[in-house]
N, C-alpha and C positions, 0 to 999 in steps of 0.2 A: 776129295774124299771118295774111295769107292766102296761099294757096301754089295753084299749078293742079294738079288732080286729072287723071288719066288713068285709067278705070278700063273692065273689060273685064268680060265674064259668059260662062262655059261652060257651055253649058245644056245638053251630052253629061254633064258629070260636076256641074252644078249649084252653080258656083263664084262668085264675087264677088269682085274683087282691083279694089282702088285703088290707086294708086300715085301718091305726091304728086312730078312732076315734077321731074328732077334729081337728087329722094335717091338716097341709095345705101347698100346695106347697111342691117343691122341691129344693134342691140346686145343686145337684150331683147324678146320676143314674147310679148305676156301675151293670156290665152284673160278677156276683159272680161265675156262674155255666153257660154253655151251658142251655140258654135259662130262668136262672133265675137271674133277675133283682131287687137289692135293691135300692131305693129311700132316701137318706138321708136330711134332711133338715138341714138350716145353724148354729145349734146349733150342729152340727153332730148327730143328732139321729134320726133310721130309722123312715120311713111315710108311706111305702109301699114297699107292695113287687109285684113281676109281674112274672107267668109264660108263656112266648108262648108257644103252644104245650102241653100243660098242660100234659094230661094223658099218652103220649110219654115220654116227659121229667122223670115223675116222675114215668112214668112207674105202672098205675095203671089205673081202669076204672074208665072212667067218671061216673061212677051213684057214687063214693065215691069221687069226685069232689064237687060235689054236694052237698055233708052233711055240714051243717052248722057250726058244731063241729070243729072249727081249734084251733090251739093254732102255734105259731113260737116263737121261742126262738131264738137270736143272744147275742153272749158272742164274744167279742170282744176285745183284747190287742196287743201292739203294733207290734206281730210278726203273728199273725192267727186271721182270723174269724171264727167263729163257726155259723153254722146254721140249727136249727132241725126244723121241719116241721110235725104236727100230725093232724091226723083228727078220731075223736071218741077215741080217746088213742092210736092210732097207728102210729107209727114214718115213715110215709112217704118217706121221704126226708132229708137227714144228709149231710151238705156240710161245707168242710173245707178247706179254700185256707188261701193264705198269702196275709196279712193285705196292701198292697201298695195304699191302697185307703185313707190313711191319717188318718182313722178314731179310734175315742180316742178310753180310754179302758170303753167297758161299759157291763151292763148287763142289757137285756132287753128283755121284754116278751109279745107279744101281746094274747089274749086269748078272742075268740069268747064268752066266759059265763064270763069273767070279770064282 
């Protein structure tokens, strides 16, 4: 499923919020990564993502924060979740933990130029 991403960077308090267009609310906000936060809503499908710390976390400088170009990809089945994270075509951020968060199998794509 692809969905268009809205995402914004605070670089006073050093923040990362995406917002997949249209969601609303949330059901469950599970911390995936040290510092990176998915928002699932009650249909189990992501609505947001949140980093604090943003350019620590992901280890990159804030002025590439800033570019509007994001794309996040989550693939998810019932033993891992998958999570890439690119901005201008550059893969960011790749996080892969185990699935204990209940959530089904999906695959889904939020993408700034959707």
């Amino acid at each position: 499923m692809k969905k268009r991403l809205i995402s914004s960077y605070d670089e006073v308090n050093d923040t990362f919020v995406g917002k997949v267009d249209g969601g609303h609310g949330f059901c469950a906000d599970y911390g995936i990564s040290d510092g990176v936060f998915l928002a699932i809503d009650e249909n189990n499908f992501p609505t947001s993502v949140y980093v604090n710390n943003a350019s620590e976390v992901l280890n990159i400088p804030k002025q590439i924060l800033e570019n509007s170009n994001v794309r996040i990809s989550i693939i998810c089945d019932a033993i891992f979740l998958n999570f890439n994270m690119c901005i201008e075509g550059l893969k960011i951020c790749s996080i892969r933990c185990k699935n204990h968060y209940g959530i089904p199998s999906l695959n889904f794509e939020i993408d700034s130029n959707h």
